[in-house]
N, C-alpha and C positions, 0 to 999 in steps of 0.2 A: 304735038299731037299724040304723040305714044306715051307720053306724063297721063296727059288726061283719059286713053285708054283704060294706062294702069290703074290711074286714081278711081275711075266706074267699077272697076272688075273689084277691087279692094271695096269702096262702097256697099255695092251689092252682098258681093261676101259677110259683112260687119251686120247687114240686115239681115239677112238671112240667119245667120247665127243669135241675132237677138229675137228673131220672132221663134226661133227652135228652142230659146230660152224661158220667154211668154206662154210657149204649148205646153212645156213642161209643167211649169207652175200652174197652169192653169186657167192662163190670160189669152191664148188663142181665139184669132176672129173676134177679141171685144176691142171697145172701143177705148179700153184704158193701153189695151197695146200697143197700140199709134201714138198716144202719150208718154208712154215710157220709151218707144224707140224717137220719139221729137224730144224728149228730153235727154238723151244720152247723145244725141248730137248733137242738141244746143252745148249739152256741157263739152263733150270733147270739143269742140267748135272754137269755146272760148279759153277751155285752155293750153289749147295747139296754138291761139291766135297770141296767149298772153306771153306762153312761152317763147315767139318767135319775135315778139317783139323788145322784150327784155333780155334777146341776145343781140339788139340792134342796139341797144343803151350801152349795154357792158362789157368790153371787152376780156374780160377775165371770165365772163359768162360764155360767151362767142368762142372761144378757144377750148372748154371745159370737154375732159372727156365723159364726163357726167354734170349735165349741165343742174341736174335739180340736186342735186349735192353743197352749189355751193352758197345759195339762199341761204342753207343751214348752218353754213361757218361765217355768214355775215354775223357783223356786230349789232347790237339794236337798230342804233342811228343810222349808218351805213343800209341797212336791211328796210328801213322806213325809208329814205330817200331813193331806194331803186324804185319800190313803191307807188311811188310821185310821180 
């Protein structure tokens, strides 16, 4: 119950901040601003989602103290088969 708390409060915050973003620039109250904050949480979305699932496959990932580091020292082959 207090995960989920935090996870609103955190939410709310990250909108807030991206429509302070949209005023700025110039996007406030239009209708491409609600597509740019539906677009930036589809993406964080999917790659929070990809990230946690490719620490479910690889254990040298799962252990990583920098987990997007070590994509980068895969080998091609190695690197195309986490992929899959």
């Amino acid at each position: 119950m207090n995960q989920t708390i935090e996870f609103e409060k955190n939410t709310r915050v990250l909108i807030d901040e991206l429509k302070s973003v949209c005023a700025n620039y110039g996007l406030g109250n239009d209708g491409n601003e609600f597509k740019i904050i539906t677009q930036v949480f589809l993406y964080k979305f999917l790659n929070d989602k990809f990230a946690y699932e490719i620490r479910q496959l690889d254990d040298e990932l799962a252990r990583a103290d920098n987990p997007a580091a070590v994509p980068r020292e895969m080998s091609g082959p190695e690197y195309e088969l986490l992929m899959m």
